[in-house]
C-alpha positions as CSV (number, residue, x, y, z in Angstrom):
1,X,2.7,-3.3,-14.1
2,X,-0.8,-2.6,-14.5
3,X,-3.6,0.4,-13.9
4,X,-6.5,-0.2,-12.7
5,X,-9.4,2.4,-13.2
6,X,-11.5,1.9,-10.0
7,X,-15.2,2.8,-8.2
8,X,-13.9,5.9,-6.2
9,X,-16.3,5.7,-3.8
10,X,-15.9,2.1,-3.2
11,X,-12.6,2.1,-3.1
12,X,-12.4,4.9,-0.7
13,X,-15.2,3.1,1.7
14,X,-12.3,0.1,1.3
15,X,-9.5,2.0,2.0
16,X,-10.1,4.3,4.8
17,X,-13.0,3.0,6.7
18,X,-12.9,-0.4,5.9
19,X,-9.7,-3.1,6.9
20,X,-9.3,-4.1,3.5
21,X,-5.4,-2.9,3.0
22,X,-5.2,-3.2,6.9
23,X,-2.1,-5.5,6.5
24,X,-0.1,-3.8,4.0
25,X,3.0,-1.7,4.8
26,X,2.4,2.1,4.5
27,X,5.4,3.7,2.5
28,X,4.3,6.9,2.2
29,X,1.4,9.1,1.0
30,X,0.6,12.8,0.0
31,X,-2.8,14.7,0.7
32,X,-3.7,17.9,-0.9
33,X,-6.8,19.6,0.6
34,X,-6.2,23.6,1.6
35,X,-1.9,22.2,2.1
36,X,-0.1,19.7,1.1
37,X,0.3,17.2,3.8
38,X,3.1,14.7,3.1
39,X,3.5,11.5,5.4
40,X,6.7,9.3,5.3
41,X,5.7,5.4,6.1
42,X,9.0,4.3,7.6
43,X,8.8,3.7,11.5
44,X,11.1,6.2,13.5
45,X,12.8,3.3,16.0
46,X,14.7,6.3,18.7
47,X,10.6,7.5,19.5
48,X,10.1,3.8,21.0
49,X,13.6,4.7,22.7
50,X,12.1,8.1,24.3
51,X,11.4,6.7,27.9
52,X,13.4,3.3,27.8
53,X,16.1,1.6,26.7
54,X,14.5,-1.5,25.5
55,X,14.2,-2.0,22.1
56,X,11.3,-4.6,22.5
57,X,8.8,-1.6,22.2
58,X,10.0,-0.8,18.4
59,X,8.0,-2.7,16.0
60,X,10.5,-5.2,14.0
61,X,9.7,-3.7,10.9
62,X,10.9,-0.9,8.6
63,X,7.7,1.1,7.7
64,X,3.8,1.1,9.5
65,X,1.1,-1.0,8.8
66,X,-1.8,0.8,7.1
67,X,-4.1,0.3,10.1
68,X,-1.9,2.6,11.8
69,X,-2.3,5.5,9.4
70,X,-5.4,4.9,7.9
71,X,-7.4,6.8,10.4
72,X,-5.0,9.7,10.2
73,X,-5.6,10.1,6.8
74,X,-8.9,9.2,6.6
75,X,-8.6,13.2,9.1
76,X,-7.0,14.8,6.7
77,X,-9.4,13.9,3.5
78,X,-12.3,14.0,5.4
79,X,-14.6,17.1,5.4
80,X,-17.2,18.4,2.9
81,X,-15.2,19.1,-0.1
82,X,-13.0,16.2,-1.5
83,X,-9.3,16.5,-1.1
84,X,-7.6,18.2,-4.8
85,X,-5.5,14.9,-4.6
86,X,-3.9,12.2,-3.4
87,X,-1.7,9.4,-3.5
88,X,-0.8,6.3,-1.3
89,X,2.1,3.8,-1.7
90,X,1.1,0.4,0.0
91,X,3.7,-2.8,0.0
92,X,2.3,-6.3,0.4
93,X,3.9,-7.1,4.4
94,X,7.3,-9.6,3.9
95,X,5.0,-12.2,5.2
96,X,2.7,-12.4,1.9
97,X,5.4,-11.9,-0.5
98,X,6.8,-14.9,1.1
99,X,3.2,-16.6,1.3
100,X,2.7,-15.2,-2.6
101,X,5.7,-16.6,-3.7
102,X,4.8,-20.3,-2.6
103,X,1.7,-20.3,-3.1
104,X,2.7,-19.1,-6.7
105,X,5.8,-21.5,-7.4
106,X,7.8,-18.8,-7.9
107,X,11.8,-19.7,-7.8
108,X,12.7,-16.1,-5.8
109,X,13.1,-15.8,-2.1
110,X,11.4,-13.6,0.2
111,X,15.4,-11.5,0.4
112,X,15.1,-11.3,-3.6
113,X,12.2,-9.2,-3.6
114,X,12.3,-5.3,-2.4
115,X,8.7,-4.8,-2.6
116,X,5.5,-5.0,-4.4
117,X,3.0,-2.0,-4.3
118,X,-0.2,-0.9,-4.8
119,X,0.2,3.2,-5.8
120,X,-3.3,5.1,-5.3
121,X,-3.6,8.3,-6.9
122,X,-6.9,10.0,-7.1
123,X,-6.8,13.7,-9.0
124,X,-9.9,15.0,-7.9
125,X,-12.1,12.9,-10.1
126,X,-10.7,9.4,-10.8
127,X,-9.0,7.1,-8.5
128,X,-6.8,4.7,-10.2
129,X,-4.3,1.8,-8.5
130,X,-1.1,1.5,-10.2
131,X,0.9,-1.8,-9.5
132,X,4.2,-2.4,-9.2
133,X,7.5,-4.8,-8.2
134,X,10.9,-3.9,-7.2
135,X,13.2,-6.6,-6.4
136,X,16.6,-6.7,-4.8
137,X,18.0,-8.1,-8.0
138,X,18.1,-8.1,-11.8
139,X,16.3,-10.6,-13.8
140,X,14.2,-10.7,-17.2
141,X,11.7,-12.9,-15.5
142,X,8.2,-11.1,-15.2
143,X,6.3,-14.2,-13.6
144,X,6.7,-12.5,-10.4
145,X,5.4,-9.5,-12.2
146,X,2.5,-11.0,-13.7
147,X,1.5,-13.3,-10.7
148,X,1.3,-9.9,-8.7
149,X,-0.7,-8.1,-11.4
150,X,-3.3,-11.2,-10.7
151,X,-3.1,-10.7,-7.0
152,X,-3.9,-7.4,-7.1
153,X,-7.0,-8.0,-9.4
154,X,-8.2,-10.4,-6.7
155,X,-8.0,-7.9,-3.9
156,X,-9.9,-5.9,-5.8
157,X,-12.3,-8.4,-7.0
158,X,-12.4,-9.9,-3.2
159,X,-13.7,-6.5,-1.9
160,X,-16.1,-5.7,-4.3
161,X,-14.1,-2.6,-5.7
162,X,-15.3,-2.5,-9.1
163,X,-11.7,-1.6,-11.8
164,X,-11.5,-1.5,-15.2
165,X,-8.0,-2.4,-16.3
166,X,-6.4,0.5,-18.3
């Protein structure tokens, strides 16, 4: 796990304008401005099912891609006074972990790992991206852990989001 301290406005330009997290899965997210708007990331597979019976229409995935909230979001914050909070769970898609874990030599499989996140919380003044892995099994090895804490750095690093590591 690490924190990363980041350029708010930078990251923000990233996040929702930009496709820079366009790929990740949304998990879910929370926006305070005058309420509290909470969003739940996993895909509701009975509203592709509304006018057909075909399954083919439903996505074959659990939870939406960021590109398909982002501009929702990006509603919701948007104004002239900056939202009193917020917070954003994002999942590298089951294609990269599996990419990230060749690429990496890492000895787990794509099934062994749940998830690994990006969190986003801004309070009203900072903005800070809190790591994270969750696998689908216990181990003491952190090289997944670390090799993800690397990753994440070079996200940042590739789109010229300026972080200080906490």
């Amino acid at each position: 796990m690490l924190i990363l301290s980041l350029d708010t406005k930078k990251c923000m330009n990233a996040l929702l304008l930009g496709a820079a997290f366009d790929s990740f899965f949304f998990i879910e997210g929370e926006i305070t401005t005058f309420n509290t708007f909470q969003i739940d990331g996993r895909l509701k597979k009975e509203f592709y099912r509304q006018t057909t019976d075909d399954d083919s229409l439903a996505p074959d995935r659990e939870y939406a891609l960021w590109k398909e909230q982002r501009e929702f979001c990006f509603s919701i914050i948007r104004g002239k006074r900056a939202p009193l909070n917020f917070r954003f769970i994002l999942s590298l898609s089951s294609p990269n972990i599996a990419r990230m874990l060749e690429q990496n030599n890492l000895d787990f499989s794509p099934a062994d790992v749940q998830g690994l996140y990006l969190n986003f919380r801004y309070d009203g003044t900072h903005l800070t991206c809190t790591t994270g892995t969750s696998m689908n099994l216990f181990t003491l090895d952190k090289s997944l852990d670390e090799a993800w804490d690397k990753m994440a750095q070079r996200i940042f690093a590739k789109q010229e989001i300026p972080f200080e590591v906490m």
